[in-house]
C-alpha positions as CSV (number, residue, x, y, z in Angstrom):
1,X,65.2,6.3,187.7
2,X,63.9,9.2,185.8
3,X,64.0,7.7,182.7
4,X,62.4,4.7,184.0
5,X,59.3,6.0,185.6
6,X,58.1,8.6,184.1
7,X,54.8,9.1,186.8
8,X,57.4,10.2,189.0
9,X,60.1,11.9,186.4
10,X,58.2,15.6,187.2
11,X,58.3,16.2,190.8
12,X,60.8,12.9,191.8
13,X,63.4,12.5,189.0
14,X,66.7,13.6,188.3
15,X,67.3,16.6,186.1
16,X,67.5,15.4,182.3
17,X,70.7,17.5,182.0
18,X,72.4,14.6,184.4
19,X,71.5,11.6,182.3
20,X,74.1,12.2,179.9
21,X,76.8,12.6,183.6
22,X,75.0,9.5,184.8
23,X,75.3,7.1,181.4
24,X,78.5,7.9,181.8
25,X,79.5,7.3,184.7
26,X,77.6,3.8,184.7
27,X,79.8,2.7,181.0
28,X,83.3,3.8,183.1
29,X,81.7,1.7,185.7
30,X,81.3,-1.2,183.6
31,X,84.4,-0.9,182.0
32,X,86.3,-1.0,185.2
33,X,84.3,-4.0,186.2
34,X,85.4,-5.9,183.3
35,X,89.2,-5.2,183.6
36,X,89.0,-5.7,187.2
37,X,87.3,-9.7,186.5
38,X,89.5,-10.6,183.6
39,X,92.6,-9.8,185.7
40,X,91.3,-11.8,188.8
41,X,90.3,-14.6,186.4
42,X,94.2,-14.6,184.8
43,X,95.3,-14.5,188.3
44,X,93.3,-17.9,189.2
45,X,91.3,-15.6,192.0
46,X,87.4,-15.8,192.6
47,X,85.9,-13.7,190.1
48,X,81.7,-12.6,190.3
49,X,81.3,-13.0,186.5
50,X,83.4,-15.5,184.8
51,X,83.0,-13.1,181.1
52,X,84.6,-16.8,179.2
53,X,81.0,-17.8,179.5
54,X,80.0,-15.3,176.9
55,X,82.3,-17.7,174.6
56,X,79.5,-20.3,174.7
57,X,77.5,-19.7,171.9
58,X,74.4,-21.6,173.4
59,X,74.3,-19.0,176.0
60,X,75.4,-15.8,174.6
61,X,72.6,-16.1,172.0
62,X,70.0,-17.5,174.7
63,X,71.1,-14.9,177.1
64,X,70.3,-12.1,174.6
65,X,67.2,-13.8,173.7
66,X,66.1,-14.3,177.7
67,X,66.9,-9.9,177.9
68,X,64.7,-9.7,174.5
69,X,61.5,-11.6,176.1
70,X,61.7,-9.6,179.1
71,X,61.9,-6.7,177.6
72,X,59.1,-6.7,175.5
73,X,56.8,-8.4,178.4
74,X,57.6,-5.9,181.0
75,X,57.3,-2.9,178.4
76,X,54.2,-4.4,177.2
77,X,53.0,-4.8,181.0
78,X,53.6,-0.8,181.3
79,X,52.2,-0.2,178.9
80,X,48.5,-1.9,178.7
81,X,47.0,-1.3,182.4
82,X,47.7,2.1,181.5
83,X,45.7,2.1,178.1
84,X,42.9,-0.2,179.4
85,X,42.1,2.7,182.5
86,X,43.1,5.6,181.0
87,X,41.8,5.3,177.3
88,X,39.0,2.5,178.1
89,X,37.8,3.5,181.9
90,X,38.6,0.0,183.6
91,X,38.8,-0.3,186.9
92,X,42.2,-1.2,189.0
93,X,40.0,-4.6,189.6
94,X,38.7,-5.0,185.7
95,X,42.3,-4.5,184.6
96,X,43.8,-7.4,187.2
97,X,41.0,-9.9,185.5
98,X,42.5,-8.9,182.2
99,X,46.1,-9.5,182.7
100,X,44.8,-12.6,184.7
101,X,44.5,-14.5,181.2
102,X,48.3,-13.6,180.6
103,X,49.3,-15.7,183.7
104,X,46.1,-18.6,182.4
105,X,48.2,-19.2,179.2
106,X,51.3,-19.3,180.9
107,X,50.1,-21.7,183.7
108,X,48.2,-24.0,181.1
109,X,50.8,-24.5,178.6
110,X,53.5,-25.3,181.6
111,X,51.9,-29.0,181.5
112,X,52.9,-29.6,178.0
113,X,56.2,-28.3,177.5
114,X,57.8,-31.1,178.9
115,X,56.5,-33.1,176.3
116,X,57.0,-30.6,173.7
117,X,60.7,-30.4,174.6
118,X,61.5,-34.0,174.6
119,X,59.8,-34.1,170.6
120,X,61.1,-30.5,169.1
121,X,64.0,-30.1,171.6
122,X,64.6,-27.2,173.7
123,X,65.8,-24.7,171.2
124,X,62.5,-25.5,168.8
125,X,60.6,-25.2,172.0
126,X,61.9,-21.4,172.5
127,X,61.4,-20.5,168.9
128,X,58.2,-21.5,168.9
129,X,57.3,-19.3,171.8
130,X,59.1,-16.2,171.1
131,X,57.1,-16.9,167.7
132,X,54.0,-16.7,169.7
133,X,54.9,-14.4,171.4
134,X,55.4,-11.6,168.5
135,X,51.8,-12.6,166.7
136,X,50.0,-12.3,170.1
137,X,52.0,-9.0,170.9
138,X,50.9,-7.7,167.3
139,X,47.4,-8.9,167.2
140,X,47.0,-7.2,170.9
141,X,48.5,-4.1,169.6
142,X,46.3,-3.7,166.3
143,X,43.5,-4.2,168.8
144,X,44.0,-1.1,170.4
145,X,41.1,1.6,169.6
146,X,38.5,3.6,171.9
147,X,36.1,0.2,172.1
148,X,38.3,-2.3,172.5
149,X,36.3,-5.3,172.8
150,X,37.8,-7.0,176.6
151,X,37.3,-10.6,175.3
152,X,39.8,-9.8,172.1
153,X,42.2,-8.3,174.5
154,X,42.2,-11.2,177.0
155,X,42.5,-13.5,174.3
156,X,45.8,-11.8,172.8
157,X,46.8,-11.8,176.3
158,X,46.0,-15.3,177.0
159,X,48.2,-16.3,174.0
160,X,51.4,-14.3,174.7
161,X,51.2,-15.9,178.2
162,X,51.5,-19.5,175.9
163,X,54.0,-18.2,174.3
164,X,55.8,-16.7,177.6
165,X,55.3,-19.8,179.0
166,X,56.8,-21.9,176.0
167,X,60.1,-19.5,176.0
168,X,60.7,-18.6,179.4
169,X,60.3,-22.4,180.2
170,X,62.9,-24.1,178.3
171,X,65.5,-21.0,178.0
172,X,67.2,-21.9,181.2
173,X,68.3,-25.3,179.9
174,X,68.7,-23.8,176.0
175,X,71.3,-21.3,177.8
176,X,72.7,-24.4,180.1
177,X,72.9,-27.0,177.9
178,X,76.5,-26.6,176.8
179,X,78.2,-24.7,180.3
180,X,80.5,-26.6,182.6
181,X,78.3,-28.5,185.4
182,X,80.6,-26.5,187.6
183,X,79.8,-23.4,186.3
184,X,76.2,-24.7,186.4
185,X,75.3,-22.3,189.4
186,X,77.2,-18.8,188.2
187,X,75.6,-19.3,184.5
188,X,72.2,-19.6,186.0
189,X,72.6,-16.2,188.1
190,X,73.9,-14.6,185.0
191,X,71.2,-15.5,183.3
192,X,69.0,-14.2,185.9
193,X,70.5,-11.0,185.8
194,X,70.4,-10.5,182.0
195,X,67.0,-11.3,182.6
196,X,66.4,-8.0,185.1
197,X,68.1,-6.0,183.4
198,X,66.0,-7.0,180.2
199,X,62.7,-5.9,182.8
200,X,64.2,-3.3,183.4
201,X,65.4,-1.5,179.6
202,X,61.8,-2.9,178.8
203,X,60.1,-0.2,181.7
204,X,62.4,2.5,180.7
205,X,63.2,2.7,177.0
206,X,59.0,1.8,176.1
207,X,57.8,3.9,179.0
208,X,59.5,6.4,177.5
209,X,58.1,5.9,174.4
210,X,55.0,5.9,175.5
211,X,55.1,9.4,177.5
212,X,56.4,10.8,174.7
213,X,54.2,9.9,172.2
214,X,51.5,10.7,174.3
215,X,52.7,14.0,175.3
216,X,53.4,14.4,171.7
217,X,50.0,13.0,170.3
218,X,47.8,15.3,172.9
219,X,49.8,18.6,172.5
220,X,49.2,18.6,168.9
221,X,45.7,17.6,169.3
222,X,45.5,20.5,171.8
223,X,47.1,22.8,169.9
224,X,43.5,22.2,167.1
225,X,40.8,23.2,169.7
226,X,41.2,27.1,169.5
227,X,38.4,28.0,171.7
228,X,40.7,26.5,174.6
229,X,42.1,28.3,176.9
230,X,45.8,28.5,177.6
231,X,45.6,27.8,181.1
232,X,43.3,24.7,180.5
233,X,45.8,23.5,177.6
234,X,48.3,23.6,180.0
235,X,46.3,22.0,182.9
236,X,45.1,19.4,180.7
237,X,48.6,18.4,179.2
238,X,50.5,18.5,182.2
239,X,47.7,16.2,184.2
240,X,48.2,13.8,180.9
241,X,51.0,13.3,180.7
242,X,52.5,13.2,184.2
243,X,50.1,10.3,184.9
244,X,50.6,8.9,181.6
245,X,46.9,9.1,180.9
246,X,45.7,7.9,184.4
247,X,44.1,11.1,184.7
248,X,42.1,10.6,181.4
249,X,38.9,9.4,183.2
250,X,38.9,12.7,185.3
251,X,39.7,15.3,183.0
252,X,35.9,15.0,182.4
253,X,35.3,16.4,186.2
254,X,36.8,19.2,185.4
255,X,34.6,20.8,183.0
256,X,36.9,20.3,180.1
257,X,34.6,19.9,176.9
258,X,34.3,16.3,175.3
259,X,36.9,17.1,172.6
260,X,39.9,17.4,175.3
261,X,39.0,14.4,177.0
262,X,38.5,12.4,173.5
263,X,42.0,13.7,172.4
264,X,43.5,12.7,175.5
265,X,41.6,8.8,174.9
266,X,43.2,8.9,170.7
267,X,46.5,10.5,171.9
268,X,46.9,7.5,174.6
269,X,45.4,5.0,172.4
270,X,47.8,6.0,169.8
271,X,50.8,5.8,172.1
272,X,49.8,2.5,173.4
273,X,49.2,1.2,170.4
274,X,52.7,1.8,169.1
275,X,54.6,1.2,172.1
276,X,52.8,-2.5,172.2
277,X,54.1,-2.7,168.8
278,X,57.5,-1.8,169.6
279,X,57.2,-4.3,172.3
């Protein structure tokens, strides 16, 4: 938890000296759960996770590419309402009509993949989505910069969601195709799971990436202006980053000159910019 959010890390979070107690703990964890199913499975008992199923090669691979595309879209997701109303002043409404054309291309291409599937086959189908998926991702973080135009954005946006909708569509039966119809209903939760857990590497590992490139990015622009005062340095980072540049549009209220509030708009530009990349 305070890795993954970091708006709440400050005055929520857990101490970063416990993460190291806390990762380890979670790997003994996980160790212990495999032993524990791959005995109850060589006893014949009920087990929650049949671990054979990673022997399927159709749904290791799809499995690790379903955790992929949900990590990069829900990184992504952090990331970009964040730059479009920190760095570019949109509204809470202005930025739901953006990601709007996200769930458009999604919703549009649906109709066709049926079709598509039964020509390429499901596997093509996936490619050709994740491949989408990476030039949209790329062009939309290129576009990043001060004056964004909002048509470019929504269009990058409106093309990922094809390519979402291309992958995420036909995965399920890519990672089905070749598991035991009786297994049919355990493979489809795994999946599922692989999937959340994807969502939620995606929030943690590129929202921290983007907090600390933005903390980063503004300190050192800070650390230029040397008619500012230490006390509105401080101020001024701190309200920066703990918001992850929410509070960009107000640092002008608080009579902080222009060049703080346009190093806090390059500094989150910068960071979103790179963590969409990542994505």
């Amino acid at each position: 938890y305070g890795i993954g959010a970091p708006t709440e890390n400050a005055p929520a979070g857990w101490p970063i000296s416990t993460v190291p107690v806390v990762f380890l703990i979670g790997i003994v964890c996980m160790i212990a759960f495999v032993a524990v199913e791959k005995s109850r499975k060589a006893r014949g008992e009920t087990v929650l996770v049949d671990l054979s199923l990673f022997g399927i090669k159709s749904f290791s691979y799809g499995s690790v590419a379903a955790l992929v595309v949900a990590l990069g879209e829900f990184g992504m997701l952090f990331a970009l309402p964040l730059f479009v109303q920190g760095a570019l002043g949109y509204s809470a409404m202005q930025t739901g009509f953006l990601v709007v054309f996200l769930a458009i291309g999604t919703f549009l291409i649906s109709g066709g993949t049926p079709q598509l599937g039964r020509r390429l086959g499901g596997r093509a189908v996936v490619q050709l989505g994740i491949a989408i998926e990476i030039v949209a991702i790329v062009g939309l973080g290129l576009s990043f910069s001060n004056d964004a135009n909002f048509w470019l954005l929504a269009f990058w946006l409106f093309l990922y969601g094809a390519g979402v909708g291309l992958a995420t569509a036909q995965l399920t039966s890519v990672i089905l195709a070749e598991v035991p119809v009786a297994q049919s209903g355990e493979a489809s939760g795994l999946q599922s799971t692989v999937r959340q857990l994807g969502s939620a590497l995606g929030i943690a590992l590129l929202g921290t990436l983007l907090v600390s490139r933005l903390s980063s990015n503004f300190g050192g622009a800070l650390d230029g202006l040397t008619d500012l005062a230490a006390g509105d340095r401080a101020m001024a980072l701190a309200a920066v980053t703990n918001s992850v540049g929410a509070a960009i549009p107000e640092l002008a209220s608080t009579g902080l000159a222009a060049p703080v509030v346009d190093a806090a708009r390059n500094a989150l530009v910068d960071a979103g910019r790179i963590t969409t990349l990542v994505a």
